[in-house]
N, CA, C and O of each residue as an XYZ file, in Angstrom:
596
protein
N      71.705      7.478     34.581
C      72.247      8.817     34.518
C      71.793      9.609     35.735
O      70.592      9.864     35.821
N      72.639     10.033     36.701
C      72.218     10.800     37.949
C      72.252     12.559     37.481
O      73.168     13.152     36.910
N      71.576     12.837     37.719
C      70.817     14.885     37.310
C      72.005     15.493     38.757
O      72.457     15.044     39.810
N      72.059     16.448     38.140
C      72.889     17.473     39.260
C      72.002     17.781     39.804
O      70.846     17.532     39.463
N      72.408     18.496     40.940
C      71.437     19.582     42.014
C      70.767     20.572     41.103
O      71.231     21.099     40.091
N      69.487     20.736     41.704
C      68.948     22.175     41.658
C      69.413     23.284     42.544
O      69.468     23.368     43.770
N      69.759     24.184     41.501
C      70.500     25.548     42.771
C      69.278     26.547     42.334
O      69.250     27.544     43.055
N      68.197     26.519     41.265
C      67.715     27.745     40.989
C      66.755     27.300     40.452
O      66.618     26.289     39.764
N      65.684     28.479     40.934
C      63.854     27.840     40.764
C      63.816     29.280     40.074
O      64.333     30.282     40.568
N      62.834     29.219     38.337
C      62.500     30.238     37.924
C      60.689     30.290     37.781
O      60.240     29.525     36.928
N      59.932     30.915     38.355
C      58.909     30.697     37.534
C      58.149     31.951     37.587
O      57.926     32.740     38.505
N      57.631     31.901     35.681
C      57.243     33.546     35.084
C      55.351     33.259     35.150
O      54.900     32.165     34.811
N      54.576     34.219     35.550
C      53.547     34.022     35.754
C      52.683     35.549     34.942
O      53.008     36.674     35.322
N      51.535     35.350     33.764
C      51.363     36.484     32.958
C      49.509     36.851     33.301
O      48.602     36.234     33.860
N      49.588     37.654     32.885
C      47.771     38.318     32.744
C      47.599     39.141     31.297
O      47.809     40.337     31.097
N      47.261     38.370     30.585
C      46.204     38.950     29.718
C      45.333     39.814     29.423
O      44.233     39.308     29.644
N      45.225     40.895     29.026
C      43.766     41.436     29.231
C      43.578     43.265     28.561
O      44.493     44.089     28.542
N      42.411     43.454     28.168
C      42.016     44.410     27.166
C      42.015     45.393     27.658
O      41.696     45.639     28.821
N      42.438     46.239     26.700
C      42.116     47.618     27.402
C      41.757     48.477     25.642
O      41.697     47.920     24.546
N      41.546     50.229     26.036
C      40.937     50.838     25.072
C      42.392     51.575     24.147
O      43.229     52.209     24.790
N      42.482     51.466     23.224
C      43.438     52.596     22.712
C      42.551     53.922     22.162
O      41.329     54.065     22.202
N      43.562     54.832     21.644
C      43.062     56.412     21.307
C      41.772     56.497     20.603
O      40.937     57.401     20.551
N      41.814     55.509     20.157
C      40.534     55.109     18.795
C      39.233     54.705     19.636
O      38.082     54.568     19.222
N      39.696     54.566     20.831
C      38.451     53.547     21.259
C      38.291     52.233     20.868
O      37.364     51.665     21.444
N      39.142     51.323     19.764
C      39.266     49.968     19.943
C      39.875     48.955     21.191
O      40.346     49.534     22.171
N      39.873     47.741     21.176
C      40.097     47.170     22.121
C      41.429     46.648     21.217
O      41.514     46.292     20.042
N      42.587     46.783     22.466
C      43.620     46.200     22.257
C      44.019     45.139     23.445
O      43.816     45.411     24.628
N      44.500     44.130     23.093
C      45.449     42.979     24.103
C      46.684     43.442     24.656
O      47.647     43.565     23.899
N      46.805     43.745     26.005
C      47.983     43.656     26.649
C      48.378     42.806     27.472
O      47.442     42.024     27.641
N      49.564     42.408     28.310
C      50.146     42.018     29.071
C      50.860     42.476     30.061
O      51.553     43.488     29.956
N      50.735     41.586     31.412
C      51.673     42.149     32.452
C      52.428     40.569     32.400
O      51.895     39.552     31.955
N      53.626     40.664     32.906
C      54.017     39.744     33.631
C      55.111     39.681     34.333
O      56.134     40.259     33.967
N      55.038     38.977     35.425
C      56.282     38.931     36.489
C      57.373     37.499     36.668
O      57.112     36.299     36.573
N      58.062     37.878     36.824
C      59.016     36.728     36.821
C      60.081     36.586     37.987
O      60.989     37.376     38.244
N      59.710     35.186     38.754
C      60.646     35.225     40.358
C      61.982     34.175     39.917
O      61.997     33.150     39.235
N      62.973     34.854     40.563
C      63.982     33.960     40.156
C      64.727     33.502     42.046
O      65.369     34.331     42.690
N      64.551     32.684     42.344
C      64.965     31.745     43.194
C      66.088     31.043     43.596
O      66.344     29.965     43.060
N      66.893     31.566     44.589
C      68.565     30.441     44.169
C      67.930     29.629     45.364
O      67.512     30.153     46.396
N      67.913     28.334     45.096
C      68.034     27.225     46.120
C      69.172     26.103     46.034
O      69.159     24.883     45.870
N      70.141     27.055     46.216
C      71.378     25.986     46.159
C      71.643     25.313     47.500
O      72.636     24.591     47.593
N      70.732     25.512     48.684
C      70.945     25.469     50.178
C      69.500     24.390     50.359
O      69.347     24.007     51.519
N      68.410     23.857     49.307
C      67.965     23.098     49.653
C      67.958     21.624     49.831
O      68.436     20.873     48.981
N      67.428     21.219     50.912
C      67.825     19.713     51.120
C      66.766     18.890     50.354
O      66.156     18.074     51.046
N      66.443     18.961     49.054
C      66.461     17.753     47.948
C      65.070     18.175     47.831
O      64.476     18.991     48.535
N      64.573     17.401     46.690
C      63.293     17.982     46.152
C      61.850     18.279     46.581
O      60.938     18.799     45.939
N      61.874     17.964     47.426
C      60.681     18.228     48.678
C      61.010     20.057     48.471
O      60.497     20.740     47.585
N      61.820     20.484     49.356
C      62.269     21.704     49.200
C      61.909     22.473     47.818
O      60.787     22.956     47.666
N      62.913     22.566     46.812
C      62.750     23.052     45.345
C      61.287     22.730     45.365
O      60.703     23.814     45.390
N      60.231     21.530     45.365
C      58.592     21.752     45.088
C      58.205     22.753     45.742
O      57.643     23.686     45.168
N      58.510     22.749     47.525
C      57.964     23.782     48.233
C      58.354     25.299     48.001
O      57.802     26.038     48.816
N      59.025     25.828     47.252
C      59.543     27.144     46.915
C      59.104     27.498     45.515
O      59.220     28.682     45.200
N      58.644     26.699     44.679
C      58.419     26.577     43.574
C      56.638     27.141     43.678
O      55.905     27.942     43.098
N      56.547     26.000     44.966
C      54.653     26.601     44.835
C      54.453     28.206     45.531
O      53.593     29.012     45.177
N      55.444     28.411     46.560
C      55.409     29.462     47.397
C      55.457     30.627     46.375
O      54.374     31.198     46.252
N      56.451     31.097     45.630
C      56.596     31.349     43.864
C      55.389     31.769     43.490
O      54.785     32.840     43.547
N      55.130     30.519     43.031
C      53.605     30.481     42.334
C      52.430     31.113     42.935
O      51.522     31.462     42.180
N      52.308     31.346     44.461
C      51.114     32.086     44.949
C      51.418     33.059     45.310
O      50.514     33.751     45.777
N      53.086     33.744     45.290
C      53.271     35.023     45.387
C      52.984     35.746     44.294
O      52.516     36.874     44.447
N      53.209     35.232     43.017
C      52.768     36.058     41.325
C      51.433     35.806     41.373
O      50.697     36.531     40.704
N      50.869     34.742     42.165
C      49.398     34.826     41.683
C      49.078     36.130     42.473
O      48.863     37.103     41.751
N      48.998     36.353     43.926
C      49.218     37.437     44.579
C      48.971     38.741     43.998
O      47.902     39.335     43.856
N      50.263     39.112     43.657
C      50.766     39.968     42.451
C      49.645     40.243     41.490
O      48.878     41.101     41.928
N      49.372     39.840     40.487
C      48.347     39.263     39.548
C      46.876     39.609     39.784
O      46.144     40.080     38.914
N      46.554     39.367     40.886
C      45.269     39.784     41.520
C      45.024     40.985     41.672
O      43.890     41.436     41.508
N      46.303     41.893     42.097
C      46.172     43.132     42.808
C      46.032     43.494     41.706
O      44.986     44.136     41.620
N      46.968     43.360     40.042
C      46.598     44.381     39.095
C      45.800     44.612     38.778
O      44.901     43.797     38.986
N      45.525     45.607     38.188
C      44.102     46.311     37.423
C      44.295     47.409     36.448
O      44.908     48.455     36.659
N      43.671     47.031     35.303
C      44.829     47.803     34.306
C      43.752     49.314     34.125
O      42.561     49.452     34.400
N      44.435     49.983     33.735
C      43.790     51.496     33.954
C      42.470     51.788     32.858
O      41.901     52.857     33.081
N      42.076     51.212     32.042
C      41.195     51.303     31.377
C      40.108     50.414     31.878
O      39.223     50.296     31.031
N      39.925     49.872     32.773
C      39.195     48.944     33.187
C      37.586     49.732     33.517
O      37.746     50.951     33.456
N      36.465     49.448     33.766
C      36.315     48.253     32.803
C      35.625     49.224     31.275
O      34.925     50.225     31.123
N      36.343     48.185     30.342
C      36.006     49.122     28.802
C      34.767     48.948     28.546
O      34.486     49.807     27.711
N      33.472     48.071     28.879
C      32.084     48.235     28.705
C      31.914     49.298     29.306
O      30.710     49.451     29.100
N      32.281     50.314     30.012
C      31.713     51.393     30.883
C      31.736     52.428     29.323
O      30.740     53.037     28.933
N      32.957     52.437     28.671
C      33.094     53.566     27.586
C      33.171     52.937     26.542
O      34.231     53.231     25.989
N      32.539     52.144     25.917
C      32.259     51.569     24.664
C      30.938     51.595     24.431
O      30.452     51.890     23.340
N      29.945     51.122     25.987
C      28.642     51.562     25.804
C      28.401     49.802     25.051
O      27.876     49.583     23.959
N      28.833     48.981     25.801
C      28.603     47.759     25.179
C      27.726     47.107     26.880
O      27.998     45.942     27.170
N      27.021     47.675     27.594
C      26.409     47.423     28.451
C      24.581     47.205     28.381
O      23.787     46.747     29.203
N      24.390     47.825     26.863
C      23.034     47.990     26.847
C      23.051     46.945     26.131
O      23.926     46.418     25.444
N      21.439     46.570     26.481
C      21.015     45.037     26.150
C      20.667     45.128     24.718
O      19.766     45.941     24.515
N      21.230     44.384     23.401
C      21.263     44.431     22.221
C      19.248     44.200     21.847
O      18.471     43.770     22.699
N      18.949     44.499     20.817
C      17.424     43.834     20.610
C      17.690     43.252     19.170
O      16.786     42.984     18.379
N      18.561     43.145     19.008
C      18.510     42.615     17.467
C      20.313     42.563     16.827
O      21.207     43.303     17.236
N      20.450     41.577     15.846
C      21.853     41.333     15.719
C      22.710     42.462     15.327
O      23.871     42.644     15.692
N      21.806     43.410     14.320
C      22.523     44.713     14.284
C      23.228     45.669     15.094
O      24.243     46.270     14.740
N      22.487     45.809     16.488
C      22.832     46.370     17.727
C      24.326     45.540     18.192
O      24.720     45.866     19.312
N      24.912     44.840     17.689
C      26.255     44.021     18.176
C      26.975     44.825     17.106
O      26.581     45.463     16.130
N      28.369     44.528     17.719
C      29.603     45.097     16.918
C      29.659     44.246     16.084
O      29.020     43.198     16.185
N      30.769     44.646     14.663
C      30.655     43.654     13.758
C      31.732     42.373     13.865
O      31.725     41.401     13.110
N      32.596     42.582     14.897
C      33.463     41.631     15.652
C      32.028     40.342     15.712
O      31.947     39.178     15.321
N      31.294     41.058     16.241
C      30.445     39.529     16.957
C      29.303     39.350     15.947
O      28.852     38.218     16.126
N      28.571     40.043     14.858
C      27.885     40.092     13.570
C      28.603     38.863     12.570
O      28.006     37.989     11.941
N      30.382     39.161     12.666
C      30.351     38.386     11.367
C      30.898     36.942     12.270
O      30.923     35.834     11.733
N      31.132     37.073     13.072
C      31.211     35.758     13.406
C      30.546     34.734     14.284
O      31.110     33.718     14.690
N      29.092     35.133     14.591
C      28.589     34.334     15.097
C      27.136     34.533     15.200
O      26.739     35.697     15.260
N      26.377     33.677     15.226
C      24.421     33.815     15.015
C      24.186     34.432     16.556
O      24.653     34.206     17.672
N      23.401     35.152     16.097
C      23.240     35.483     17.268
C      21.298     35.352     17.261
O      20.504     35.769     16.419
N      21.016     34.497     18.751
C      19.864     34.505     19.198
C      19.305     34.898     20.634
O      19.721     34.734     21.780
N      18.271     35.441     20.116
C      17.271     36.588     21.759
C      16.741     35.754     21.981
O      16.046     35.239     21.105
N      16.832     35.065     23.616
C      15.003     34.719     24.029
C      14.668     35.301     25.143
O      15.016     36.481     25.173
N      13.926     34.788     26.417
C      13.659     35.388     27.505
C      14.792     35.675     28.493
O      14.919     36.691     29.175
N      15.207     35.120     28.471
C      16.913     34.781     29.174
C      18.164     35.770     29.306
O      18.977     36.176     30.136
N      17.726     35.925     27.675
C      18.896     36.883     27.551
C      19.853     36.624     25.717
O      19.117     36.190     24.831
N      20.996     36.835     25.416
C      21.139     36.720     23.888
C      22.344     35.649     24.157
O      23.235     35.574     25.002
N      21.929     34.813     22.978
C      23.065     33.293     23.009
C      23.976     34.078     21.265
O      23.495     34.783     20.379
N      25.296     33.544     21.438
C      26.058     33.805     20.718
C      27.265     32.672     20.288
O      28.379     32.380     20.721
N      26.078     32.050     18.799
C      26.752     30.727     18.759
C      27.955     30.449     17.571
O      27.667     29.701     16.637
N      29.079     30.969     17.628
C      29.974     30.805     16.121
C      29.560     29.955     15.066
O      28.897     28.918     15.036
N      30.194     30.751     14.090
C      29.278     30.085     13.141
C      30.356     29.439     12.440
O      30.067     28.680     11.515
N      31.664     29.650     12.779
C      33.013     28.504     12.759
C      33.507     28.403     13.601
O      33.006     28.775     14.662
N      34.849     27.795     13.526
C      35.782     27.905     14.792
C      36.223     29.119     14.343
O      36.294     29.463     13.163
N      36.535     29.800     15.366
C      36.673     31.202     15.698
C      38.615     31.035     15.063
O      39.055     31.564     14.042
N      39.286     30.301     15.890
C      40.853     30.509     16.543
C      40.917     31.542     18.047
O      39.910     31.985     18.599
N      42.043     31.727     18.416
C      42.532     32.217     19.746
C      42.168     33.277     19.621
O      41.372     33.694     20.463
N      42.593     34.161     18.520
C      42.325     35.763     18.763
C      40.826     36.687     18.452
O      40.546     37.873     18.625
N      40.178     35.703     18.001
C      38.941     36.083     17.699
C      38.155     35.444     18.699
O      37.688     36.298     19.452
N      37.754     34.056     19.074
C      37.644     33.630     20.203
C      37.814     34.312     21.483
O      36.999     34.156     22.393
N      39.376     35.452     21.644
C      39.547     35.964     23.204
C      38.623     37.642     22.362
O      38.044     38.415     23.125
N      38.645     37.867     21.157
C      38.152     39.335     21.648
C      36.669     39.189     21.820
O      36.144     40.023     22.559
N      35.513     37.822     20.997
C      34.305     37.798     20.964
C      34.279     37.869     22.904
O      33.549     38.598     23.574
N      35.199     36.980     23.368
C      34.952     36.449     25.047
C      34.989     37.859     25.978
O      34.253     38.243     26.887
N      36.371     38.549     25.236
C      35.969     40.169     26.460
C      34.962     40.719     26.012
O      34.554     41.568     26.806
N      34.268     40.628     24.971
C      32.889     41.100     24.609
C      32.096     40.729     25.531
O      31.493     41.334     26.418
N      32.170     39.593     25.198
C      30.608     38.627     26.478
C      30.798     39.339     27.415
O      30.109     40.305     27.741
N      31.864     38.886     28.000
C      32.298     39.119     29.691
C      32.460     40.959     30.013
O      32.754     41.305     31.157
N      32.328     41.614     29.343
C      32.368     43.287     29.511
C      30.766     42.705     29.638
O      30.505     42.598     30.836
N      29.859     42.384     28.968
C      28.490     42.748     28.832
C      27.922     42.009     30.006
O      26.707     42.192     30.081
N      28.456     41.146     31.055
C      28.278     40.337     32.195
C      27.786     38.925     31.669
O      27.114     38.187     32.389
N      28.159     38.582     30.357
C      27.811     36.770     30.072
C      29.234     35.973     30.051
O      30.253     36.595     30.352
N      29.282     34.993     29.798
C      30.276     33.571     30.016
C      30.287     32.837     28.512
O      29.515     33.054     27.578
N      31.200     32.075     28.562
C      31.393     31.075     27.446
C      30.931     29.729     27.942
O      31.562     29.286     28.902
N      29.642     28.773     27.319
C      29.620     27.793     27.951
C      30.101     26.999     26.625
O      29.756     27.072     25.446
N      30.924     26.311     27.231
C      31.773     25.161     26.497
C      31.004     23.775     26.873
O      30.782     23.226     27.952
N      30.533     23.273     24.841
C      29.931     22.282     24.938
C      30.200     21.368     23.486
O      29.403     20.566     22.999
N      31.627     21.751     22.922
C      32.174     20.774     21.695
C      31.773     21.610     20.601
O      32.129     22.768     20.380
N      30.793     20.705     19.778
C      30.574     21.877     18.814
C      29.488     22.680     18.876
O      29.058     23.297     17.902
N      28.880     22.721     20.275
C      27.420     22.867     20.760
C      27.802     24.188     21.215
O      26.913     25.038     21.265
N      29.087     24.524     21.586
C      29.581     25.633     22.526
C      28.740     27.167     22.164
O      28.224     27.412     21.074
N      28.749     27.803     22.979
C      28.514     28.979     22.971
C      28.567     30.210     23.418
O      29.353     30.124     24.361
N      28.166     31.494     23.324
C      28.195     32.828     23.976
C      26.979     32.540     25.076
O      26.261     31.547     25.193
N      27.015     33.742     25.818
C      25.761     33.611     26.334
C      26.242     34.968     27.502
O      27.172     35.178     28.281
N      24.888     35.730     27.024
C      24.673     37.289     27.885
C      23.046     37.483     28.553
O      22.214     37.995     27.804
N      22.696     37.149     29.690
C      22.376     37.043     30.389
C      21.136     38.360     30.335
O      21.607     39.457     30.035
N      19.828     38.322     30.563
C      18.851     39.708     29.987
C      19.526     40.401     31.624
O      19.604     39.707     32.638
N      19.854     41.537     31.572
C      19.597     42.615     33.050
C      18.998     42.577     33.997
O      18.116     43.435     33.956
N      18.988     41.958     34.984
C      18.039     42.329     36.181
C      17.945     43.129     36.944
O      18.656     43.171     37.948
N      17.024     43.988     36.659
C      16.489     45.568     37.712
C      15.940     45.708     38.714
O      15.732     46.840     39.151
């Protein structure tokens, strides 16, 4: 079975990411852009790949420059100060995960699988407070880093 020509390259490229509503909770928004491409004038798929990636690092481009206007929400949530005890955490991160202090700084280990949406709001938690997710199976964890002054 021989495929027709490609005359047209689409590709949609998105960003994720939190911001504050009226309440002061954290809500999920989105941007995203979408390039639409006629390559009915290219000479065979070499071409269509090369316009396809060109595409792709113009939305990444794009993407980079945004910055969404509530940024960053640890500044006005006041989720910057270093917790001393599990109470001092929101209850987003209380009911779902142990949380332990040592010299280091506070580890934040689920105490199930989370899913996607609890998983991304515990993660803008970390990451507002300057820690990372280290991914290690079922070993995985939070992790917020003590302040250095």
């Amino acid at each position: 079975m021989k495929m027709g020509k490609i005359i047209e390259v689409t590709v949609t490229k998105g960003k994720t990411f939190t911001t504050l509503d009226a309440k002061g909770q954290n809500k999920w928004d989105r941007i995203e852009y979408s390039l639409k491409v006629d390559v009915s004038d290219a000479n065979g798929e070499g071409d269509v790949e090369d316009v396809r990636v060109r595409a792709n690092q113009l939305l990444d481009s794009w993407l980079e420059l945004f910055k969404p206007v509530d940024s960053p929400q640890i500044e006005k949530t006041g989720l910057h100060l270093e917790p001393t005890c599990s109470n001092e955490f929101p209850e987003l991160i209380t009911d779902t995960c142990i949380v332990t202090r040592d010299e280091g700084g506070v580890s934040l280990k689920p105490k199930q699988f989370l899913g996607k949406e609890r998983f991304n709001d515990v993660l803008a938690y970390v990451r507002g407070a300057g820690g990372r997710y280290l991914p290690a199976g079922k070993d995985s964890y939070f992790r917020i880093p003590k302040k250095r002054v």
